[in-house]
Structures are given as C-alpha cells and as structure tokens.
C-alpha atoms as one frame of an Amber mdcrd trajectory, in Angstrom:
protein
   0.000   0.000   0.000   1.551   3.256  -1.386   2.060   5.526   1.448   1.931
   8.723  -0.170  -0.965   7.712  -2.799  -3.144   7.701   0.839  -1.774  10.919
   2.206  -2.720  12.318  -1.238  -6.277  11.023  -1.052  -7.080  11.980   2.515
  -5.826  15.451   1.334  -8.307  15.576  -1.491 -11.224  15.222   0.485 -10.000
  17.260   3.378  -9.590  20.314   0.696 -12.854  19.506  -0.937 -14.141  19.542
   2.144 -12.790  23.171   3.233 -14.112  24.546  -0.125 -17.665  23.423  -0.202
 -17.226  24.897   3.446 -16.240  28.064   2.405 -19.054  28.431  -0.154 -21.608
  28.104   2.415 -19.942  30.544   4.420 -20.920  33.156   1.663 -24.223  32.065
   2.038 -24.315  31.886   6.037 -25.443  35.300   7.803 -28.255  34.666   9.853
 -28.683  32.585  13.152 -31.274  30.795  11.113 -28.667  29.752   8.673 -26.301
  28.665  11.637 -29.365  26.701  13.197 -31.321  25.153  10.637 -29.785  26.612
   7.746 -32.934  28.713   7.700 -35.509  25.987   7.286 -35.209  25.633   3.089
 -33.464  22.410   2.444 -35.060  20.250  -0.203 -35.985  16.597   0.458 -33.124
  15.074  -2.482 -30.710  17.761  -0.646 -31.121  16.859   2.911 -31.660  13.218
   2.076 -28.143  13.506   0.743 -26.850  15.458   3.772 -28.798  12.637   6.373
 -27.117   9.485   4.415 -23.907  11.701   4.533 -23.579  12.037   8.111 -25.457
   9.232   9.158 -22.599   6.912   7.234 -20.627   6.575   9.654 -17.137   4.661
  10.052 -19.156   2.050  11.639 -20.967   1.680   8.640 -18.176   2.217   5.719
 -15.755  -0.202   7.944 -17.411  -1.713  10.707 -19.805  -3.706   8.490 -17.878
  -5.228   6.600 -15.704  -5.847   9.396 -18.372  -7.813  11.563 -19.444  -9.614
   8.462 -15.402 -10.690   7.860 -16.217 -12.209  12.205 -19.556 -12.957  12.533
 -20.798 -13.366   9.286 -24.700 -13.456   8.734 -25.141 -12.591  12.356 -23.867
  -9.271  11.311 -26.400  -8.343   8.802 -28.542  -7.152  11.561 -26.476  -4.037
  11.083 -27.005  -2.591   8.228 -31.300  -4.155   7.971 -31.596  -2.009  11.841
 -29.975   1.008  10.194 -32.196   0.999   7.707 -34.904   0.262   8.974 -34.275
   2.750  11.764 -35.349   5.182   9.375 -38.750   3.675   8.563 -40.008   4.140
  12.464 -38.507   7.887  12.018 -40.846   7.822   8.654 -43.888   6.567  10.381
 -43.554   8.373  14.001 -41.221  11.177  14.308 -40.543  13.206  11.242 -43.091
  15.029  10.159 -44.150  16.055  13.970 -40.950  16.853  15.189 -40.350  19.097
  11.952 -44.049  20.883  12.909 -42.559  21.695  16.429 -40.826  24.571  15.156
 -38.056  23.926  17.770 -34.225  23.997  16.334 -33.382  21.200  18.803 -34.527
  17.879  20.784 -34.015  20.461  24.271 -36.425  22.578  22.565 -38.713  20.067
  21.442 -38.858  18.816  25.012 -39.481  22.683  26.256 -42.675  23.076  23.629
 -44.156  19.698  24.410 -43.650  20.099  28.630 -42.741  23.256  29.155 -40.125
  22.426  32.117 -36.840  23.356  32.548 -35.719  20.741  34.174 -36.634  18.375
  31.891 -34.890  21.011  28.938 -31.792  20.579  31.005 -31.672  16.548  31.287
 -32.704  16.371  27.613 -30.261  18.814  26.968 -27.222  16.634  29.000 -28.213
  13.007  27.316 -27.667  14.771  23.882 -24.242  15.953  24.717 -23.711  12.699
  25.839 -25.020  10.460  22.841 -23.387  12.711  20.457 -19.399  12.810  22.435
 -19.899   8.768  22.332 -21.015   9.018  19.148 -17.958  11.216  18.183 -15.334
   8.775  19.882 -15.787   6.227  17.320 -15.650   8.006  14.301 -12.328   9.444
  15.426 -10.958   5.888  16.314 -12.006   4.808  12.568  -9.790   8.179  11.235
  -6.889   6.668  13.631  -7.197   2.859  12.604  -7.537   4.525   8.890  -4.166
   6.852   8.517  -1.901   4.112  10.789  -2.783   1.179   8.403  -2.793   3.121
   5.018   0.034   5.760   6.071   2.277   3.860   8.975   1.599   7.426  10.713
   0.870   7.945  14.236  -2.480   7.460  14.336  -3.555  10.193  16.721  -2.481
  12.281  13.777  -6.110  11.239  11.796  -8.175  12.053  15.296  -6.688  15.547
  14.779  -7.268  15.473  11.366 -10.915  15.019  11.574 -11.434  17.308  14.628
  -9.731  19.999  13.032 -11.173  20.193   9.980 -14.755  19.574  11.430 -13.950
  22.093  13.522 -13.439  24.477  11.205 -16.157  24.111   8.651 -18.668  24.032
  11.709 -17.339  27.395  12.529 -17.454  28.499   9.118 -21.054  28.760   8.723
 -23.631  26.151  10.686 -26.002  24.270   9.215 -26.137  25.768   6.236 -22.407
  25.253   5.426 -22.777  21.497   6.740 -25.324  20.879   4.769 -23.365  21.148
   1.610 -20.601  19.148   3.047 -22.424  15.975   3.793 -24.467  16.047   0.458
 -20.859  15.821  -1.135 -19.101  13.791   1.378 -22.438  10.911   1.001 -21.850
  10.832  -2.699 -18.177  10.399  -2.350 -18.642   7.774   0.141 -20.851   5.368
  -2.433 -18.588   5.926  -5.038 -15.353   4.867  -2.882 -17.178   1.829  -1.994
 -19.095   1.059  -4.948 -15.927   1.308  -7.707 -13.706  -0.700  -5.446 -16.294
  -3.168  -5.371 -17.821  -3.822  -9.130 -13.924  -3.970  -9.736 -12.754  -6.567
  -7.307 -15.905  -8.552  -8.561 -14.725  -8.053 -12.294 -11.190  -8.834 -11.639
 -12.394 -12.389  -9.408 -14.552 -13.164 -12.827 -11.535 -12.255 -14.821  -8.873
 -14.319 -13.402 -11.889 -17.054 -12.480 -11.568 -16.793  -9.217 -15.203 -17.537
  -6.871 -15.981 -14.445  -5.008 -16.553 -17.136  -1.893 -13.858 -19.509  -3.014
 -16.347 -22.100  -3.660 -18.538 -21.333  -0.845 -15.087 -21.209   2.225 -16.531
 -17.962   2.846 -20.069 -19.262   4.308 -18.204 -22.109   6.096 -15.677 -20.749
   8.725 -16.230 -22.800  11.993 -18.381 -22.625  14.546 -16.031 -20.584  16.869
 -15.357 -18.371  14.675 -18.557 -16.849  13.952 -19.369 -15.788  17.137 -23.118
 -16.400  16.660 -25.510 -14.190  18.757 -28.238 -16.293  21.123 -31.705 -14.772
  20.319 -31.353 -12.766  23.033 -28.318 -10.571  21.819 -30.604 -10.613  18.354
 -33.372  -9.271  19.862 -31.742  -6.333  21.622 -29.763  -5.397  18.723 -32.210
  -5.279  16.764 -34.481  -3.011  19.492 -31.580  -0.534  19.936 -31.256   0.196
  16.200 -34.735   0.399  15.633 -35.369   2.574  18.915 -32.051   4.409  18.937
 -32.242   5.820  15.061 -34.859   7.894  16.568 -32.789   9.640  19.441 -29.752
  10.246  17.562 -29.427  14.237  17.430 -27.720  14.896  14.717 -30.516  13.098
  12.344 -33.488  14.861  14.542 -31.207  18.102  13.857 -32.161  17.644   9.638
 -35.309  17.401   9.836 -35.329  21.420  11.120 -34.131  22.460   8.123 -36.722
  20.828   5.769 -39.344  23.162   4.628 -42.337  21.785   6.330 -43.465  18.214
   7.659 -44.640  16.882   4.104 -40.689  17.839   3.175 -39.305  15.931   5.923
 -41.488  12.745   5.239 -39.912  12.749   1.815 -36.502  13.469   2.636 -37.295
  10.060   4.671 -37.862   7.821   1.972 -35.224   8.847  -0.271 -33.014   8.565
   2.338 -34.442   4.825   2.886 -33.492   4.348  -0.580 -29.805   6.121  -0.536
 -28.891   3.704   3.113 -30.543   0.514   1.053 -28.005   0.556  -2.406 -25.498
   2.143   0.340 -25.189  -0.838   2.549 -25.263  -3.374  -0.295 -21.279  -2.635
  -0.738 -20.249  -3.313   2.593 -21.762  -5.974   2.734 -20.596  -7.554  -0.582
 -17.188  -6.397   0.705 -17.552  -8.430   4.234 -17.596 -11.928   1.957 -14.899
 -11.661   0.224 -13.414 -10.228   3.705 -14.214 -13.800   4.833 -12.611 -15.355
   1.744  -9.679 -13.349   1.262  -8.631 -11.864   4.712  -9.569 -13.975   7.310
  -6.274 -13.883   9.419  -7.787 -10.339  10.261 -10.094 -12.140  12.968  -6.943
 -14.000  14.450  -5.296 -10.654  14.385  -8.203  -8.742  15.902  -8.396  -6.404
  12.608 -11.375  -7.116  10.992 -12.169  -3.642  10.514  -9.601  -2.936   8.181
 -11.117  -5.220   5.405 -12.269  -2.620   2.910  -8.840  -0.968   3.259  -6.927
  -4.153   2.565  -9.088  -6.027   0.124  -7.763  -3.693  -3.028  -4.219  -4.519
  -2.811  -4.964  -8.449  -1.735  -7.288  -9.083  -4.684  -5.810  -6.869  -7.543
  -2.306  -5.158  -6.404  -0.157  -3.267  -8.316  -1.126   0.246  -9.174  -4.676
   0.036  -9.602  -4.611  -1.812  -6.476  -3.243   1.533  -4.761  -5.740   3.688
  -6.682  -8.598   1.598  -5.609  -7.334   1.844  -2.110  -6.399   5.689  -2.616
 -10.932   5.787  -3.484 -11.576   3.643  -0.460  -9.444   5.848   2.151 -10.765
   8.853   0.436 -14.043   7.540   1.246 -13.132   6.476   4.996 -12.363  10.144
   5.835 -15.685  11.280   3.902 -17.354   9.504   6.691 -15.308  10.367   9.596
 -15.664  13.920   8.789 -19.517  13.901   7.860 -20.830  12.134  10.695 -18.585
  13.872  13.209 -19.494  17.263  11.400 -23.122  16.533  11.773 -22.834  15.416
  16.105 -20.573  18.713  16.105 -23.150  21.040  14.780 -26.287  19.414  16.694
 -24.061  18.876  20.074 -23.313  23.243  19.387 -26.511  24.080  18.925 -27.827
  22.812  22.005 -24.726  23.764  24.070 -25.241  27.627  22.401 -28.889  27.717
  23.519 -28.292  26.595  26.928 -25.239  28.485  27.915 -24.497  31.049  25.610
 -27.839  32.419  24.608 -28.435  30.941  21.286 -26.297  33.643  19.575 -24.234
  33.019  16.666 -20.964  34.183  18.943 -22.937  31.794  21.344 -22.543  29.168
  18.438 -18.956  29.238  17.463 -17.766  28.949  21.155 -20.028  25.996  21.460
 -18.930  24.292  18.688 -15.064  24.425  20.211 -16.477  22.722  22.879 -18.675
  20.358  21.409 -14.985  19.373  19.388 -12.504  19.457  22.098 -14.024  17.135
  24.345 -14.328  13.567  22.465 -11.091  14.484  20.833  -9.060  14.398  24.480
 -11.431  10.980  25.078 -10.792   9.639  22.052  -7.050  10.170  22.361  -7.314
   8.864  25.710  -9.044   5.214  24.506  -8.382   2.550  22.461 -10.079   1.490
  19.361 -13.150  -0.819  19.505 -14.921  -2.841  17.282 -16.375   0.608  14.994
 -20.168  -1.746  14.601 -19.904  -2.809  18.056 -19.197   0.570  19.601 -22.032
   1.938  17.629 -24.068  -0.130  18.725 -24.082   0.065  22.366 -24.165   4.264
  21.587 -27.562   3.015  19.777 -28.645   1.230  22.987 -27.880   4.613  25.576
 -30.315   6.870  22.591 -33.034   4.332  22.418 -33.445   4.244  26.084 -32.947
   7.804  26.871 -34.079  10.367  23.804 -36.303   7.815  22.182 -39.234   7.432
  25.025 -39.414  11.198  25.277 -40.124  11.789  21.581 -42.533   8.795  21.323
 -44.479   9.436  24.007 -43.695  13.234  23.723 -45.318  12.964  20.188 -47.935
  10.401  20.314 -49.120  10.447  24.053 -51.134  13.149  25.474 -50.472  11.998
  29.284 -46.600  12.607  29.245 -45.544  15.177  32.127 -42.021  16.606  32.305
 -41.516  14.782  35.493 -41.891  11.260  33.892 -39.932  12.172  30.542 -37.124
  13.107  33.581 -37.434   9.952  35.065 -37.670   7.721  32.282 -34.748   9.701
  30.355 -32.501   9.283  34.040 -33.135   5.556  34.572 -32.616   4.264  30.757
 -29.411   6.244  31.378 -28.396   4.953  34.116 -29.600   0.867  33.259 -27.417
   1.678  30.270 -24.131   3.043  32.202 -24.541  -0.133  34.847 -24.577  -2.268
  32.154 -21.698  -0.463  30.539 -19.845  -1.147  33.470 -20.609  -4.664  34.171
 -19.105  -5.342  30.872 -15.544  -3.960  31.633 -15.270  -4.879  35.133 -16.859
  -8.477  34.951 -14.737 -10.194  32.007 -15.363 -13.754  33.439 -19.157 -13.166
  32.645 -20.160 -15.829  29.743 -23.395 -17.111  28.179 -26.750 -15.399  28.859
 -25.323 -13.019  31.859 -23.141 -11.324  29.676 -25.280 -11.196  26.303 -27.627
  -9.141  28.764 -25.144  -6.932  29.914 -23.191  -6.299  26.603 -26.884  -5.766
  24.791 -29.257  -4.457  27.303 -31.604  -2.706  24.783 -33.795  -5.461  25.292
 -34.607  -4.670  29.016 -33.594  -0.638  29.463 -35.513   0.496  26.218 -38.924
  -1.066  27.798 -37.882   0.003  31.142 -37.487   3.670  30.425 -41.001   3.589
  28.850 -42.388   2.050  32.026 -41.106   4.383  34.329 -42.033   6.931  31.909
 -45.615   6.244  32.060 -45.691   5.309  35.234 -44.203   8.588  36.699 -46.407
  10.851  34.148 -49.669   9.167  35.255 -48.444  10.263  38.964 -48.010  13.574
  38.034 -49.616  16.858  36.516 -48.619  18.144  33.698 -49.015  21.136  31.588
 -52.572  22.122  31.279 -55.329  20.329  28.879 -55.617  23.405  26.807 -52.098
  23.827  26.477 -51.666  20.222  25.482 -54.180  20.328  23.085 -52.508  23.715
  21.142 -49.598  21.912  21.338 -50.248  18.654  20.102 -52.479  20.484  17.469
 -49.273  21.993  15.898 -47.227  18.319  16.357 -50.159  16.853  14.230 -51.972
  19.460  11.581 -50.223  19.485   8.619 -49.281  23.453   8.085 -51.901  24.900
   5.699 -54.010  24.573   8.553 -52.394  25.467  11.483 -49.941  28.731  12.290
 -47.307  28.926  14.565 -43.912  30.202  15.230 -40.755  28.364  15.691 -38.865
  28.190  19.230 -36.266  30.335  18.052 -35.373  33.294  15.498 -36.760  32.259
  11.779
C-alpha cells in the first residue's frame, strides 16, 4: 500500500471539504442559517446530507468488518440502520419538523414546558453525540496508521480539526453542503472498489466465496448471537435511530413536515443501495482476509481487500478511493454530532447567539477528541451499537411518548430519560469490570436494549400518570401543531426564523 498515494487522497477530500465549506460561508449570515440553515433544504438535498452524516465509520468499515467475524449474524447491522429510518418515517418526522423547535431540548421545552426536563434532555444529547464522536475518530486513527504507517492520533486531529473548522465556518447551512458531497463520495469509494474486485475475481476465475469457504468458517469463529443478543440489537437500532441528534437536527431544516417525510424515503433508498457494498465487501473479507479475525483487525477489510485481490497500481488507486471515502465519513458524521451537540450547548449556555454558536462548537470538538485520544479502538459496529442502545433508552421514550401520548408530564420524561441512562451506564460497566461473565449473563449486559428500552417507557408512564402536567388546553394547542399538517395550522418556531 503506497504511502503517499493515501496521504494524497485523505488530502483531497480534506480540501474539498474546506471549499464546499467556504461556499456556504458566503451564504451563512443569519442565526437561522447557523441553526437550521434557515428551514429551506429540499428533500433530495437533505436526504443527501442525512445518508452523509449518518454513514458513519461504523458503517463504511465496521460492516464489513463484523461480516469478515460474525458473518450473517452481522447483517442485523445494516437491515436495523435501515430500517431505523422507517419508524422515524412513520412516528417522528413530520411532527418533530411541525414543532418549530431547532433542537430535541427545545422540542422537550414546547411539548412540557419544564426546565428541568430542557436541562436533562439537553445533557443526554451531549452525551449520545461525544460517544457518538469517539468512534468516528478511532475509525480516522485505525484509517491513517494502516494506510500511512503514521501515528495514528495524527487522523483524530485530522478530523477534529477540519470539522472544527467548517462548523465554525457557517452552521447548518455550510454542513449541509458538506455531507451532500461527502455521502456521494462515500458510495462511489465503496461502490468502484467493489464492481472492480468482482470483475477482476470473474476475470482471473476466481469464486468471489472460493467455492462457498466464505459461508463455512467454523463454529467458533462466527461468534453467533443467542436470540437474546438478536433481539436487543435489533431493538436498539430500531429505537435508537430515533434519538440520535444529529438526524433529529435535519429534519429542522426541511421546509415543512410533508418535506421531511420525503426526505425520509429517499433517504431509505440512498442507506438501502449504500449498505449493499459493505456488505458484498464483508464476503470476500471472509474469503480473502480472514487472518484479520486472528489478528483482531477485521475492521480494516475494505482498506486491505484492493491490494490483496488486484495489487499493483490500480490496487493503490482503488485503495487511494476507499481511504478517500473512509475520511468522507469520519468527517460527515462527526461534522453533523458537532453542529447538533453546538446548537444545544449555544442555547443553553451562551444564549443561542451566533458568537454563542462558534464557542459551542469548540467545545462540542474538544471534548471527544481528548477521550478519544485517551481510549483505544473498539470494534467501529460494536461501539455503535451500544451508543444506539444509551439513545433508544434515553431520547427515544421522550419523543414517542412526547409525540404520540397526550399523558406525558415533564416529570416522567425526567425519570424515564434518568433511569434508561443509568440501566445503560450499569450495564456499561458490568461489561468492563466483569470479564469472566459468559453465556446469557453477559449477552444481557453487553446488549441491554432489550430490558432498558422497555424500562425507560415504564417508568415513563408510570411517573407521568403520577403527576400533573401542563394544562389540557395547552396540550391540546400543542399537540395540534405536532399533528396538523401546516396549511391549517400557524405557529412560530422556538427560536429566530
């Protein structure tokens, strides 16, 4: 692998990157445009923007990477990411786009108007989107040291830096641009590299599965999930693609709710041809790399596959595409949790100014950078995951029932919110302090969707049906402007327009 045909790739995107930046910078002057990039992003354009920075690096190499150890077990993956977005279809994005509110803290203000619970809500997105952040930074790092030999803090930096920079460029409205690029980019660098590995394999007459090895690794080495683990996977990417902030964040700058219900099925289409390369690059992961499980690498398999399979030069160009591609992602996703993690940090401390903005996006970068630095790299899918599990028991009751159920009270959204949190964090724990857990005890620990996602409802309800909330007529305006579709309701948005 040609060192300097990577640095030249990652450099390619990361001054793409700055210039698409810069252009919405000329275009950025109100706090609208910071916000929400003033409301007026078409469905095909924020459906680009929402596959670009909801592509993550567990996605581009962590799929692949748990197909190459767990084969069909991971497919769950990529079918809960997907059809994450279906449930946000159904019950969350139109609604949440009527709210008028800029963030999930403000959606929570409109619907219970508390600030208590505006301050909780407020905390668990800060905290979803830093663990959310740690990840993608750990991909950048695993990405420069294999393809480079370079430190690998050096692509944590990287990332941060340049996120950092086109946040404070110009908001929303200059991220916007970027992740509509950067998702485009990101199909291509997976989608070339694949139709050509496939073509060369047919050329040379070579089996794509070397006769079917690829399906047949033992028993051990698969790894395979009890239904159990299934289960709660599968509930925590259902649930969780509903908390995650910096999706909620996009549908705010859609026009109106009929705007954000299309943006939702085109982006159901973009993540369903999206996550057919990963996964076509996970089997031959398990044909041609599979000393990468021994070696506790499996999420380098898209980098590697181009120079096993082809070599040469075109083996480094393919490569060149595929790293390109990496730090696409990296840089989208952690763009988007930067500018949804400043927005509610701005609000809440700094008055919701755009001053207020740029000094909360520092903040909102600094952070996971100095954790990230200070951890080591994780399975990218796996990490993901259990980030999935904390949202779906945390920001995920309090839309639902938020959206759907008149009965919610700020004190129960509170107490729901706190205990998912804190089942999830126990949990957490119990993992890294009780390694000689095995069997069923540790698939509940290491995947506790299954039990903290229904328990955070429970004590939701339970609490709100103990207490008052707001008052029936001010319940009934507000679910009013959740639920009428615009022509025939008014209302302003929490926050300047």
């Amino acid at each position: 692998m040609n060192a300097g045909t990577s640095l030249l790739a990652i450099a390619a995107v990361v001054i793409s990157t700055v210039l698409i930046a810069v252009h919405g910078l000329r275009l950025s002057r109100t706090t609208g445009d910071f916000y929400v990039a003033s409301r007026t992003v078409k469905p095909w354009w924020n459906a680009s923007a929402i596959g670009g920075e909801y592509l993550s690096a567990a996605s581009f190499l962590g799929i692949a990477g748990l197909i190459v150890v767990s084969g069909q077990d991971a497919l769950w993956f990529p079918i809960g990411y997907t059809a994450g977005y279906l449930m946000l279809l159904l019950f969350v994005a139109a609604p949440l786009r009527r709210s008028g509110a800029y963030t999930v803290p403000d959606f929570a203000q409109i619907r219970l108007a508390g600030r208590t619970v505006r301050l909780v809500t407020s905390i668990m997105v800060v905290v979803v989107g830093w663990l959310y952040i740690v990840p993608q930074l750990h991909g950048a790092s695993l990405t420069l040291g294999i393809t480079t030999g370079l430190p690998g803090w050096l692509g944590a930096g990287l990332v941060m830096t340049v996120v950092c920079l086109t946040v404070l460029a110009g908001g929303m409205r200059s991220i916007t641009f970027v992740q509509a690029f950067q998702f485009w980019l990101k199909l291509g660098a997976l989608a070339i590299p694949t139709v050509f590995l496939l073509l060369q394999l047919g050329v040379t007459g070579q089996s794509p599965t070397l006769g079917g090895l690829a399906f047949d690794l033992p028993q051990q080495v698969l790894g395979r999930s009890g239904i159990y683990a299934t289960i709660s996977l599968i509930v925590a990417l259902l649930f969780g693609t509903l908390g995650l902030p910096h999706v909620l964040v996009r549908f705010y700058t859609n026009p109106d709710g009929a705007s954000a219900r299309r943006t939702t099925l085109i982006v159901l289409g973009l993540l369903s041809l999206f996550y057919l390369f990963p996964t076509i690059l996970g089997v031959l992961g398990r044909a041609y790399l599979p000393e990468l499980v021994s070696e506790g690498n499996a999420d380098a398999t898209v980098l590697l596959l181009p120079t096993r399979i082809v070599g040469g030069t075109m083996g480094n160009v393919l490569t060149a595409l595929v790293i390109g591609g990496a730090f696409a992602a990296f840089m989208s996703t952690t763009s988007g949790l930067v500018v949804s993690l400043a927005g509610v940090i701005s609000q809440d401390l700094f008055g919701g100014t755009v001053r207020g903005f740029r000094f909360a996006t520092v903040l909102a970068s600094v952070i996971p950078l100095v954790l990230a630095l200070g951890t080591s790299t994780l399975a990218l899918a796996g990490a993901i995951g259990a980030v999935f599990a904390f949202t779906a028991s945390t920001i995920c009751p309090l839309l639902l029932l938020g959206i759907w159920w008149r009965g919610l009270t700020a004190a129960g959204a509170v107490a729901g919110m706190l205990c998912g949190a804190v089942g999830c964090a126990a949990a957490m724990a119990a993992v890294s302090s009780m390694p000689q857990l095995s069997g069923l005890a540790r698939e509940v620990v290491s995947q506790p969707a299954a039990w903290t996602v229904p328990l955070a409802f429970i004590v939701t309800v339970l609490v709100s049906r103990a207490t008052r909330g707001p008052s029936p007529e001010a319940i009934t305006r507000v679910m009013a402007r959740l639920h009428a579709p615009e022509r025939t309701t008014a209302h302003g948005a929490a926050g300047p327009q």
